[in-house]
C-alpha positions as CSV (number, residue, x, y, z in Angstrom):
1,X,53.0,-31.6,-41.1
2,X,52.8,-32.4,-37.7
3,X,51.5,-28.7,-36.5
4,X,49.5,-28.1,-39.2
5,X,47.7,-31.4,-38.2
6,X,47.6,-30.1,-34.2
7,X,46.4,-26.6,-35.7
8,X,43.4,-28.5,-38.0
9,X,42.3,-30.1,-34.4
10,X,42.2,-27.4,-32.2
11,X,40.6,-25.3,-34.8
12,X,37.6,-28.2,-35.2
13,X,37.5,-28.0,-31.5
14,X,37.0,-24.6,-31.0
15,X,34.5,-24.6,-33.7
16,X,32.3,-27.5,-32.2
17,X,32.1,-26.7,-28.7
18,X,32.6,-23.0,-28.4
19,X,29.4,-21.7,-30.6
20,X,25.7,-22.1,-29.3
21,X,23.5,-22.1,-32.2
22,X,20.3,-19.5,-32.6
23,X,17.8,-22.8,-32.0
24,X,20.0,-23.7,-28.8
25,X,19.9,-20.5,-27.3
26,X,16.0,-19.9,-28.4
27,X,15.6,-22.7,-26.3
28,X,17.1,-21.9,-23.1
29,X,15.4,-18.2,-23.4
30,X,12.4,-18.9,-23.6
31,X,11.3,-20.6,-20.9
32,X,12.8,-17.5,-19.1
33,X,11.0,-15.0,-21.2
34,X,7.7,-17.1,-20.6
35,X,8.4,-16.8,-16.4
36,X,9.7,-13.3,-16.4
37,X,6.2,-12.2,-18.4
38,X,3.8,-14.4,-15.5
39,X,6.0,-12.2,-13.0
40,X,5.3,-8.8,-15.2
41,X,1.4,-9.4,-15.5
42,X,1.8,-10.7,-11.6
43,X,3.3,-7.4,-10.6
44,X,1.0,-5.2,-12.6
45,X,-2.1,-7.2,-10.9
46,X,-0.6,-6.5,-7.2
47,X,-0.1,-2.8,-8.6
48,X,-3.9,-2.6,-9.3
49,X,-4.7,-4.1,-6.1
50,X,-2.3,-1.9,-4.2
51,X,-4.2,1.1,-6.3
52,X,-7.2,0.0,-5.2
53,X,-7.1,-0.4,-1.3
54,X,-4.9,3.0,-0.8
55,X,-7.9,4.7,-2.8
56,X,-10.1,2.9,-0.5
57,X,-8.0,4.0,2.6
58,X,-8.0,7.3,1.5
59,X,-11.9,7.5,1.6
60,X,-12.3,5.7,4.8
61,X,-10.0,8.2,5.9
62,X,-12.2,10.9,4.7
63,X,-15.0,9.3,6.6
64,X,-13.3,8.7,9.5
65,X,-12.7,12.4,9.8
66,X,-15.6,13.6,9.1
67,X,-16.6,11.1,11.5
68,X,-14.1,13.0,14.1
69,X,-15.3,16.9,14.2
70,X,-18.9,15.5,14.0
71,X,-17.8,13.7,17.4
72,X,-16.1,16.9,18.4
73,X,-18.5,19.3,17.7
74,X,-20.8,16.8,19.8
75,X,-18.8,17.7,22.7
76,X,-18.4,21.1,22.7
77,X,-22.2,20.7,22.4
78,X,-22.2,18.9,25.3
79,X,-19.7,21.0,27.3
80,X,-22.1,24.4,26.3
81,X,-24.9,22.2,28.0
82,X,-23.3,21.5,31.0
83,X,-21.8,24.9,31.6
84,X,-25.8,26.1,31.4
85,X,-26.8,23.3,33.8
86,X,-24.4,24.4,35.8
87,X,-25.4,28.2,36.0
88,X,-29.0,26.9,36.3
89,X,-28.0,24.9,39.4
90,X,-26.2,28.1,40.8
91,X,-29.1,29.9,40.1
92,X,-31.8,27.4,41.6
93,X,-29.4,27.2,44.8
94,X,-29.1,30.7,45.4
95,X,-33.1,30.8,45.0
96,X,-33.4,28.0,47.4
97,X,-31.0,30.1,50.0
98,X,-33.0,32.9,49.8
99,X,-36.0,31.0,50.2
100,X,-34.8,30.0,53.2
101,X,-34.0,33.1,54.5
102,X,-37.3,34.3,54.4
């Protein structure tokens, strides 16, 4: 009598402390669904954003290139220029010398 009394106890304990019910376990989800969601929509907002400035990197880039063999271009201009001046100078000076000669 004596175990089946012992056996009826442990039985009712395992019973009233070992299951969670589906309202207990709704209510310690949720609040974790209801964060993890924030973070979701947070993460897809900083994934736009992210979009965003590497599209607008990628034009100022474009810019900035364009920018570049405009520049460079400008200074082989430049460099022709001076190589002319140059040959005028030689020119002028070899007229001067020969100006002087006479």
């Amino acid at each position: 009598m004596k175990k089946v009394l012992v056996l009826v106890i442990a039985v009712m304990f395992t019973f009233a402390f070992g299951c969670a019910s589906k309202d207990y376990v709704k209510q310690q989800t949720d609040p974790l669904a209801d964060r993890i969601g924030k973070l979701e929509s947070q993460v897809n907002n900083l994934d736009a954003r992210v979009s965003a400035l590497e599209k607008k990197a990628g034009e100022s880039t474009t810019a900035a290139d364009d920018a570049t063999r405009r520049a460079e271009a400008a200074a082989q201009k430049a460099d022709d220029a001076a190589k002319r001046a140059e040959a005028a100078a030689e020119k002028a000076g070899k007229a001067f010398e020969l100006q002087q000669k006479k």
